[in-house]
C-alpha positions as CSV (number, residue, x, y, z in Angstrom):
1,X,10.9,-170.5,196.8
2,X,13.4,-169.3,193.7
3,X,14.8,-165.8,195.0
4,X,13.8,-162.8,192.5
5,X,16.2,-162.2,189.6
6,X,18.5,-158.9,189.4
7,X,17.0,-157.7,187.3
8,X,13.7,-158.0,188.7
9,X,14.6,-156.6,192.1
10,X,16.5,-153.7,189.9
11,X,13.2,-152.8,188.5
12,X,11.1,-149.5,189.6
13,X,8.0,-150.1,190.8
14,X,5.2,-147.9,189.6
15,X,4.1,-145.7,190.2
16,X,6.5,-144.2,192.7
17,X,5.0,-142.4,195.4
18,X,4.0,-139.0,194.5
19,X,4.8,-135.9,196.1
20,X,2.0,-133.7,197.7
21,X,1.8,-131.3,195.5
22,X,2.0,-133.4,192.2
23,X,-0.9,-135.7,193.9
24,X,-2.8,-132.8,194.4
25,X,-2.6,-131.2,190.4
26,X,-3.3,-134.5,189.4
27,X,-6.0,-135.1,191.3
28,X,-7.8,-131.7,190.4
29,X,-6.8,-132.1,186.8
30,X,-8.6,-135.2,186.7
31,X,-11.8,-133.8,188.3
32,X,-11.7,-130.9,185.3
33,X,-10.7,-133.1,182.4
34,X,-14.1,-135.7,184.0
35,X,-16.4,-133.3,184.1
36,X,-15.0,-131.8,180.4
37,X,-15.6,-135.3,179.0
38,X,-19.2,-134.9,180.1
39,X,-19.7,-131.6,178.3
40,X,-17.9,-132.7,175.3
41,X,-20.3,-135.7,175.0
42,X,-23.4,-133.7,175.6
43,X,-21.9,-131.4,172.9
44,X,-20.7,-134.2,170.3
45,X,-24.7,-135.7,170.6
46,X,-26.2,-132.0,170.3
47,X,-24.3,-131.6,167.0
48,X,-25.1,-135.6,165.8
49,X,-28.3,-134.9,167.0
50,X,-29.0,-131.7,164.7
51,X,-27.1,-133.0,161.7
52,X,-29.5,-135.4,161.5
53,X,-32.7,-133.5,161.5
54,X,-34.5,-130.8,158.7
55,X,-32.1,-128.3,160.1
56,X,-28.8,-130.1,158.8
57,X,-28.1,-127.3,156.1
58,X,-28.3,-124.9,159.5
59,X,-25.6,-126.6,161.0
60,X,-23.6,-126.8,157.8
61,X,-23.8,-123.0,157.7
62,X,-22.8,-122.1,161.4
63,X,-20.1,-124.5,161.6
64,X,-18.6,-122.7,158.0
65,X,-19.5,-119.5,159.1
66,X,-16.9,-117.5,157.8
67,X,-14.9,-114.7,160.2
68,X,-12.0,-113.4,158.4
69,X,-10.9,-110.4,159.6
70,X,-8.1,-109.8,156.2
71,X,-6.5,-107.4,157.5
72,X,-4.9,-109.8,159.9
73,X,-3.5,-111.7,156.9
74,X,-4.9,-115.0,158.0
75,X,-7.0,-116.2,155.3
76,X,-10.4,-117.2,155.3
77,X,-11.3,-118.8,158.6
78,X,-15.0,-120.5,159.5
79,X,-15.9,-121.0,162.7
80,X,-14.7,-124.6,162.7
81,X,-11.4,-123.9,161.5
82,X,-11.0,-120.8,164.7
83,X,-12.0,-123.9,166.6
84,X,-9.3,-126.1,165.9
85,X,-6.6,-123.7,165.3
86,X,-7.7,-121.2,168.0
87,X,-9.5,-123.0,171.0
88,X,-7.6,-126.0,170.3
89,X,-4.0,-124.0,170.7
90,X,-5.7,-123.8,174.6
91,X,-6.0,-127.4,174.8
92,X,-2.4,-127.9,173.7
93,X,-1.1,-125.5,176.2
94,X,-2.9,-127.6,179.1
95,X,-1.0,-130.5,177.2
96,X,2.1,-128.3,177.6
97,X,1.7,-127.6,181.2
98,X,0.7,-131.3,181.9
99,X,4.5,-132.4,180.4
100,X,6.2,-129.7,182.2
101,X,4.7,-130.7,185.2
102,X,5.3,-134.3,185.0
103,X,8.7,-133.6,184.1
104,X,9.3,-131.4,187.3
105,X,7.4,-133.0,190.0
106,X,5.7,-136.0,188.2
107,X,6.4,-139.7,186.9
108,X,8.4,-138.4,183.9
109,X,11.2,-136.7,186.5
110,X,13.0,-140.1,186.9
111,X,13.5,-141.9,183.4
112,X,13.0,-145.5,184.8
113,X,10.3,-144.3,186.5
114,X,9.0,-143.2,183.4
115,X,9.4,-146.3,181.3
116,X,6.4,-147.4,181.9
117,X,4.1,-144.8,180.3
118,X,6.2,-143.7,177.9
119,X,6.7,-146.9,175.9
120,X,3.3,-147.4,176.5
121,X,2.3,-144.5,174.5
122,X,5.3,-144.4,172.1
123,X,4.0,-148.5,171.6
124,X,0.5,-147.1,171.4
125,X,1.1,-144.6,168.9
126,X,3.0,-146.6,166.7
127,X,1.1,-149.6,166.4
128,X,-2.6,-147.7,164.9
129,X,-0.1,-146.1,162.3
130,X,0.8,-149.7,161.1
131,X,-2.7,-151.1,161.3
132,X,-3.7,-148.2,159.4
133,X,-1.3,-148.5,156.6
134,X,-1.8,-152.2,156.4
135,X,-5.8,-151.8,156.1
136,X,-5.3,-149.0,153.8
137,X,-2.4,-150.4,151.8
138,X,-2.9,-149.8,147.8
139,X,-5.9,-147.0,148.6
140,X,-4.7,-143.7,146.5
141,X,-4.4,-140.6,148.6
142,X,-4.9,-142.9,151.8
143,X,-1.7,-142.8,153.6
144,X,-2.2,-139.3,154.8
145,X,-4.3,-139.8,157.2
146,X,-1.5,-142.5,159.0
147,X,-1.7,-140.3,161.9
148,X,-5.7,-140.2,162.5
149,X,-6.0,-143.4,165.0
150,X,-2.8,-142.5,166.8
151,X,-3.8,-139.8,169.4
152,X,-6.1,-141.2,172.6
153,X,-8.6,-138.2,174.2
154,X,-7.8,-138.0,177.7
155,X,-11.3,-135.6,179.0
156,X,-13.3,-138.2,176.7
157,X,-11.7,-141.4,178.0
158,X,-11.8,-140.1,181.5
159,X,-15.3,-139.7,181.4
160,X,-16.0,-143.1,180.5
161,X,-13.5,-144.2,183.4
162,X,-15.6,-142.3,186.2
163,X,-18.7,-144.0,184.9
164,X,-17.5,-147.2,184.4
165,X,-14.9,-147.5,186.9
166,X,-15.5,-145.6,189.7
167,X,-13.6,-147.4,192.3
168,X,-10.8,-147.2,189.9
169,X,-7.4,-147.4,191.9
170,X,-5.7,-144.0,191.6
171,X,-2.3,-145.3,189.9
172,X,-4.5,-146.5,187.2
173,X,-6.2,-142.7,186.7
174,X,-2.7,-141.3,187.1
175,X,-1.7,-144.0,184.6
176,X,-3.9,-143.1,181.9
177,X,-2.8,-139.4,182.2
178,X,0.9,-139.7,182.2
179,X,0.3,-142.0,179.0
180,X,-2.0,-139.1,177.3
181,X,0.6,-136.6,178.2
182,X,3.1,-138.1,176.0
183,X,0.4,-138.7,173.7
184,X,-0.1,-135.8,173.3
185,X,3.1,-134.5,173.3
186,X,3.7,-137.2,170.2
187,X,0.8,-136.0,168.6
188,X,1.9,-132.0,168.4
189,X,5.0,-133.4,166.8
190,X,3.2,-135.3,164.3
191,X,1.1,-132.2,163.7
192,X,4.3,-130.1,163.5
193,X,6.5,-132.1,161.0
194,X,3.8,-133.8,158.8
195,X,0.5,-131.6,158.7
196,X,1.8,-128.0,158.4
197,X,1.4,-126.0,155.7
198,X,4.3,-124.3,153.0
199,X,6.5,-122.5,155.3
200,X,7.7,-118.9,156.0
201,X,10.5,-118.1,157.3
202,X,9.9,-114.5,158.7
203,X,6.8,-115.1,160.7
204,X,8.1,-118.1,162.2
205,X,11.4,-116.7,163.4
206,X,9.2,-113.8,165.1
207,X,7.0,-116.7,166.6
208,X,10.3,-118.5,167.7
209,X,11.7,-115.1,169.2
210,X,8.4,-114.2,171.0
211,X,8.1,-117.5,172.3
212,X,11.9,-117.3,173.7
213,X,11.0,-113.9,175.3
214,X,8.2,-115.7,177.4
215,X,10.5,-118.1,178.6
216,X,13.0,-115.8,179.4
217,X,10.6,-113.8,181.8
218,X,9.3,-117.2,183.0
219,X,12.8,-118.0,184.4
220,X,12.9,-114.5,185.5
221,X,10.1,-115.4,187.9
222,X,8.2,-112.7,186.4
223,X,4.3,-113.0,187.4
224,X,2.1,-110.5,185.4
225,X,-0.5,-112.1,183.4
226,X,-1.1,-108.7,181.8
227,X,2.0,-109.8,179.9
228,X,2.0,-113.2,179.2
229,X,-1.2,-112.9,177.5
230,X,0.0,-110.4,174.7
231,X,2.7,-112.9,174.4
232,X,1.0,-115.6,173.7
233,X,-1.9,-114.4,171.0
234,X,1.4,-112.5,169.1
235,X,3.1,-116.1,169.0
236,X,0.2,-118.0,168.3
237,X,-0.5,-115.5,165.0
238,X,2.6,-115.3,163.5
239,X,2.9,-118.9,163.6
240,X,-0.3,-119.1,162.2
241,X,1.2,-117.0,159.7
242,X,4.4,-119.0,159.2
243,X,2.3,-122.2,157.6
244,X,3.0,-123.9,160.7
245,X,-0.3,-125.3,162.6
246,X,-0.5,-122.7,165.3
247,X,-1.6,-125.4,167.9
248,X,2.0,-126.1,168.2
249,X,2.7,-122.2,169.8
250,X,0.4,-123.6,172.6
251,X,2.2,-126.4,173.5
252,X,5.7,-124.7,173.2
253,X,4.3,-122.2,175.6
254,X,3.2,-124.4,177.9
255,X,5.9,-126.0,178.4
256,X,7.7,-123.2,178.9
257,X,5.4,-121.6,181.6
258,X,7.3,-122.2,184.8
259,X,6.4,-124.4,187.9
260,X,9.4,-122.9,190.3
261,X,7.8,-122.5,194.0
262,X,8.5,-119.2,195.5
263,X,10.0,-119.0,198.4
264,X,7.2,-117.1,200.0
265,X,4.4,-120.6,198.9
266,X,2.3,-118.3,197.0
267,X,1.0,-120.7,194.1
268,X,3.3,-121.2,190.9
269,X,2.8,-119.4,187.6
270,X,2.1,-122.8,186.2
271,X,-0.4,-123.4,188.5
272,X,-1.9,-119.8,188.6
273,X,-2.3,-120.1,184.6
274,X,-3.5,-123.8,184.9
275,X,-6.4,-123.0,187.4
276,X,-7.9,-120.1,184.7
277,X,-7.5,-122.4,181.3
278,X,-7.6,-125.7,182.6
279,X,-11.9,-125.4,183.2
280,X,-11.9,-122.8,180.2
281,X,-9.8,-125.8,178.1
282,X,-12.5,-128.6,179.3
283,X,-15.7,-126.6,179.6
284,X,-15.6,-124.8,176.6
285,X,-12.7,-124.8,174.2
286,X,-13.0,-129.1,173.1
287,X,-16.8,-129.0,173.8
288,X,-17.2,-126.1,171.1
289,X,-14.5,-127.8,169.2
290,X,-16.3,-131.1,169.5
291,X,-19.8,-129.3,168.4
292,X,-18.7,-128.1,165.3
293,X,-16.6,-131.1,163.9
294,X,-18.9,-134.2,165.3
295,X,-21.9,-132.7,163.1
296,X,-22.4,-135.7,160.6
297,X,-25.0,-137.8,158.9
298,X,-25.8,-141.2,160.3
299,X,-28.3,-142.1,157.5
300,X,-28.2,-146.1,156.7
301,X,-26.4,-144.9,152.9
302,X,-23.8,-142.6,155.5
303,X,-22.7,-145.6,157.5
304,X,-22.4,-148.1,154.2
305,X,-20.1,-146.0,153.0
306,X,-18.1,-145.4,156.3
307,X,-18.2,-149.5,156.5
308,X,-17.3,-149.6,152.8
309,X,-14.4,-147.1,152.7
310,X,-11.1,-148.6,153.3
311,X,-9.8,-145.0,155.1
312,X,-12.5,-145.2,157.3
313,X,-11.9,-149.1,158.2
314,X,-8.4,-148.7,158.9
315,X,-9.7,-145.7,161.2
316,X,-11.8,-148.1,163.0
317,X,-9.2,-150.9,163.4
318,X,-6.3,-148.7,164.4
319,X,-7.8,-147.1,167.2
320,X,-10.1,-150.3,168.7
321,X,-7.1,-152.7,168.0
322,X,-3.9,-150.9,167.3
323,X,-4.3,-148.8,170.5
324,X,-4.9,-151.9,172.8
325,X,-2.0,-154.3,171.0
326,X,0.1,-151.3,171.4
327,X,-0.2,-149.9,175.0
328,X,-0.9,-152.8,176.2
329,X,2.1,-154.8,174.7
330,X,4.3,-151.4,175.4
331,X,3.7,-152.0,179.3
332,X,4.2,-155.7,179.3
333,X,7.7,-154.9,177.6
334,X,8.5,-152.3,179.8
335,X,7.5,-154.9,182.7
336,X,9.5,-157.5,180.8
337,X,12.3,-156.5,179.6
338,X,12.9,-153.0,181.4
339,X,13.2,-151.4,184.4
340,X,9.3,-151.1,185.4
341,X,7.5,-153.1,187.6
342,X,3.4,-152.6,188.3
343,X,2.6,-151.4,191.8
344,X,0.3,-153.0,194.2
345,X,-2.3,-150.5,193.0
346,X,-1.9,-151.7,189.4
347,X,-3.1,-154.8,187.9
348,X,-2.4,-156.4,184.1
349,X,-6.5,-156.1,183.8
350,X,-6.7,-153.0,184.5
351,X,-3.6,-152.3,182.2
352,X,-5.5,-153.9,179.4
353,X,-9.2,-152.0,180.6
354,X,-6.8,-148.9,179.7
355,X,-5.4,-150.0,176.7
356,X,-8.8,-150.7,175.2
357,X,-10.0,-147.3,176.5
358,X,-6.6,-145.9,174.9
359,X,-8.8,-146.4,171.2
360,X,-10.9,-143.4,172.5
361,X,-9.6,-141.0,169.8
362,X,-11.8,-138.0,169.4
363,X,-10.4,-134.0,169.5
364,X,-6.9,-134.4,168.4
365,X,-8.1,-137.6,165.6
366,X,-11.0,-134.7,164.4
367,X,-8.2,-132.3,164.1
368,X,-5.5,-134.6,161.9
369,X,-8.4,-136.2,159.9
370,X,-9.5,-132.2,159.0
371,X,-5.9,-131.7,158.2
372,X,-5.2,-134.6,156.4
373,X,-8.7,-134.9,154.3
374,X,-9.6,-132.0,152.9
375,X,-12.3,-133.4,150.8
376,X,-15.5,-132.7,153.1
377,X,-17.0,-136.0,152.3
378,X,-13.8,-138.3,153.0
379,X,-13.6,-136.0,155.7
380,X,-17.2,-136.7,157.0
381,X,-16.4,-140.4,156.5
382,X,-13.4,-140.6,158.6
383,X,-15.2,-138.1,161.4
384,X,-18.2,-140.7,161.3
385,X,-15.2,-143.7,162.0
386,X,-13.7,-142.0,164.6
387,X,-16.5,-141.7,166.4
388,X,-17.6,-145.2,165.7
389,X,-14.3,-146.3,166.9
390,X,-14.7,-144.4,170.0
391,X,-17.6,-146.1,170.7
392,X,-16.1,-149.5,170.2
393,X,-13.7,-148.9,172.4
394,X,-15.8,-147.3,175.3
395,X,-17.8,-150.4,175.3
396,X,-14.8,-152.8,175.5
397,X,-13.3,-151.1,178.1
398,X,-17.0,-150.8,179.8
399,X,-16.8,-154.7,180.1
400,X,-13.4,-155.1,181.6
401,X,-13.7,-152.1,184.0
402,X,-17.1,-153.3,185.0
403,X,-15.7,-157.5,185.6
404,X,-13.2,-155.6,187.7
405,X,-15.9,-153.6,189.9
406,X,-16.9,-156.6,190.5
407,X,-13.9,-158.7,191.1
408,X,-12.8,-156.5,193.4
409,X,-16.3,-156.0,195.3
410,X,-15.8,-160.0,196.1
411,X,-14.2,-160.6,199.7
412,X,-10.7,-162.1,199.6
């Protein structure tokens, strides 16, 4: 027998073994994020559901219900638009706590324990934006929605893992979340540098300033919610106010929030913070969120144009075939030619069940496609795409996960 390479006894395996702690937030923050998947499905058919009936124009008028209050200076806001600017910027600072945490205590800490994930999702990110731009190439006003099939939905794709995979390994579950923290993480930058709005100055240096305050008092150890909270709204309106998408104050603030144990065990302010939002985040904030974008017509015309519309096919094929090329071929070269090496846990099928579940792009794809298409029927058309994709993908990765329930039911 050839003895192993180097190189290949050099490599980390993963995932590493966790600490307590870290295995227990992960292991709640899956529970949450499964059971938020759930609502957000029984919310995204509710609104398909009653787009599709008499009542359409009813929906149409909730979902643009306007709440302004002008005196705020923030423009005219619907309900949809508090939804993914507001509710959303809660999402994002889950996202924020998520990194922080996996940078502290998690697979993230050691950077060739890391490789793994991260060129996963950096590949996986990547890849939909090319497919995209190839489908698309030539079609005017296209390319700025590049960013739509990039971003995977963690609460959604987790559902479908539970249900289809419910023996699933536990590397693999804490797998897919490492690789939809980066995600996200990539996405908020994407939002950040590509999807804001004409900048100013003022608001976002008082943003910036308010945001450094709250991380000052983090590192402080100071614990009082009482003020955090004021903190955090301030932040989140003035960059609102700066032209800058104000889900990024979420994110920034999450990261900030600090998971330092006290010396006297009482629970982190990280964790303190994460066990309020985190159920408010997944029960309420994307299912609301999911409600009032996912309302759209599935008519037979509707779904000829989706099928006819080259935006909307390069939608489809970034996120069922750009996510799975690219995650999937980002772990193989981090297996290949880096420093990672899969666990006994882990399996290249179950890798690729991922990959294809990966193309499960729903909350943060609704909020770029809003952003980038402001014309409400494109819009409408790349919504109905996404979701399509979604289900593409869900069913793809229903096959593998389901050959591999029963693979592994088999005696050896």
């Amino acid at each position: 027998m050839s003895r192993p390479s180097a190189k290949r006894r050099a490599a980390t395996v993963w995932p590493a073994r966790p600490t307590v702690r870290y295995a227990r937030q992960v292991a709640e923050a899956l529970r949450t994020e499964t059971v938020g998947g759930v609502v957000m499905l029984v919310a995204t058919l509710a609104a398909l559901i009653w787009a599709n009936t008499p009542w359409a124009s009813w929906y149409t008028k909730l979902r643009t219900h306007e709440v302004s209050p002008h005196w705020l200076g923030l423009g005219h806001m619907d309900l949809e638009h508090w939804a993914s600017g507001g509710l959303l910027a809660v999402f994002f600072f889950i996202a924020g706590l998520e990194l922080r945490e996996e940078l502290t205590h998690g697979e993230l800490r050691n950077p060739r324990e890391a490789a793994l994930p991260v060129l996963a999702a950096m590949a996986g990110m990547a890849m939909p934006a090319l497919v995209f731009v190839a489908v698309t190439a030539g079609e005017p006003g296209a390319l700025r929605g590049w960013a739509v099939p990039t971003a995977t939905d963690i609460a959604f794709a987790l559902a479908v893992l539970a249900v289809t995979f419910s023996t699933c390994p536990a590397p693999l579950r804490a797998f897919l979340l490492t690789l939809a923290v980066v995600d996200d993480l990539i996405a908020i930058t994407i939002i950040a540098l590509f999807y804001s709005g004409e900048l100013h100055w003022t608001p976002l240096v008082i943003s910036a300033a308010l945001v450094a305050v709250y991380g000052l008092l983090q590192r402080r150890g100071v614990r009082s919610p009482w003020l955090y909270a004021p903190l955090a709204v301030l932040a989140w309106y003035f960059l609102h106010r700066s032209g800058v998408h104000a889900t990024v104050a979420g994110v920034a603030l999450g990261m900030l929030t600090s998971p330092r144990e006290t010396p006297d065990e009482r629970p982190t302010n990280a964790e303190r913070v994460d066990h309020v939002l985190r159920p408010f985040s997944a029960g309420f904030c994307v299912p609301v969120f999911a409600f009032l974008s996912a309302g759209v017509a599935l008519s037979t015309s509707a779904l000829g144009a989706v099928l006819t519309d080259r935006v909307a096919l390069g939608v489809i094929a970034g996120l069922v075939i750009g996510k799975f090329v690219g995650v999937l071929g980002g772990a193989w070269t981090a297996v290949r030619f880096g420093p990672a090496a899969l666990g006994a846990g882990l399996h290249w099928r179950d890798i690729a069940g991922v990959a294809l579940l990966a193309g499960v792009g729903f909350t943060v794809s609704l909020l770029i496609g809003g952003l980038a298409y402001t014309d409400p029927s494109q819009f409408e058309r790349v919504t109905t795409a996404v979701l399509i994709a979604s289900l593409l993908a869900s069913a793809a990765a229903t096959v593998v996960f389901r050959r591999r329930v029963r693979l592994r039911a088999r005696p050896d």
